[in-house]
C-alpha positions in Angstrom: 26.5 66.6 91.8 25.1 69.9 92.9 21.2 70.8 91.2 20.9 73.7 89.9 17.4 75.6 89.6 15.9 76.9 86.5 16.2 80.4 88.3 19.7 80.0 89.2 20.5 79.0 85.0 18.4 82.3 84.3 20.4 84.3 86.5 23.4 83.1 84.8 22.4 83.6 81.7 21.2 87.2 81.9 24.1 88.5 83.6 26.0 87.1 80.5 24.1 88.8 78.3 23.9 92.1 80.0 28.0 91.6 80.2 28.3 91.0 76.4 25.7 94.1 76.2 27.9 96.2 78.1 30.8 96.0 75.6 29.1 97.3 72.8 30.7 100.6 71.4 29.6 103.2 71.3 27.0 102.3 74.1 23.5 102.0 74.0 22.2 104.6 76.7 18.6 105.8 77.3 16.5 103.7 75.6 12.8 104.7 77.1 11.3 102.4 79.1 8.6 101.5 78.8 9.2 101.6 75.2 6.6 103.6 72.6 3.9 101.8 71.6 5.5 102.2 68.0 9.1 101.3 68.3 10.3 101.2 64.9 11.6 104.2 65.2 14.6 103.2 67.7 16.8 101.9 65.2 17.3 106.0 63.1 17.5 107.2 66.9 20.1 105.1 68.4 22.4 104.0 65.9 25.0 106.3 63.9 23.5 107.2 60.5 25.7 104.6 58.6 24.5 101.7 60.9 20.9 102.6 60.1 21.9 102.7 56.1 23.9 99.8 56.9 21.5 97.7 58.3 18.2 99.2 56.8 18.6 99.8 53.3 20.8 96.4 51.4 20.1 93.2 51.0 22.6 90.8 51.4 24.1 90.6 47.4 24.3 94.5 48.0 26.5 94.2 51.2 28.4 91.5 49.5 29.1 94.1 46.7 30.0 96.8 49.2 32.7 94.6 50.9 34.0 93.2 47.6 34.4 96.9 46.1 35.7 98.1 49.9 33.1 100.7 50.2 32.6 98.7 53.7 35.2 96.8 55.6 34.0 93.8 57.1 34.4 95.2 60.8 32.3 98.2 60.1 29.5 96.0 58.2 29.5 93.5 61.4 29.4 96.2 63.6 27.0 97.5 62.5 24.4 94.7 62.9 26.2 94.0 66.3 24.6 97.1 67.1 21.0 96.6 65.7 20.9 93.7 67.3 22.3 94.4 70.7 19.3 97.7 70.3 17.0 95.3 70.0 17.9 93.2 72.7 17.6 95.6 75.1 14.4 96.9 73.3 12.8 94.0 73.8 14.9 91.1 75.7 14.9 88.6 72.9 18.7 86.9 73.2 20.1 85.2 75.6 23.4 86.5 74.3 24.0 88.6 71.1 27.8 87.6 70.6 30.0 85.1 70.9 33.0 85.2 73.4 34.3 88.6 73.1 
């Protein structure tokens, strides 16, 4: 049985996750580096102004509402934090992979 090396398994891993990165639509493009000082910003500059209000601005009863009264679909509302989350990934390298699979 073949060792791998911690650095080989980090390799791996963060060519996964820059492959799951890559899929997200509409792509995240140009995010500064290095980053501001004060990045809270990056959210109202990269996503679409219904992610931000999306993902900013309900709690979770409020989004359940939303989808039950189909002011939101269930794709759009995931999307949406797909997005946030994938912005702050490449922000600031927290995940080793935002999604799942696809």
């Amino acid at each position: 049985m073949a060792t791998v090396s911690w650095q080989q398994k980090a390799h791996s891993i963060r060519d996964y996750r820059d492959g799951t990165l890559a899929k997200v639509e509409p792509p995240l493009k140009d995010i500064p580096d290095p980053l501001p000082l004060n990045s809270q910003g990056l959210p109202r500059q990269y996503l679409t102004e219904r992610e931000f209000e999306l993902t900013q601005n309900y709690d979770a009863i409020a989004l359940l509402e939303m989808l039950r009264t189909k002011k939101v679909t269930s794709e759009e509302l995931t999307r949406a934090f797909l997005r946030r989350a994938a912005l702050a990934q490449k922000a600031v390298r927290t995940l080793s992979s935002p999604m799942s699979g696809s």
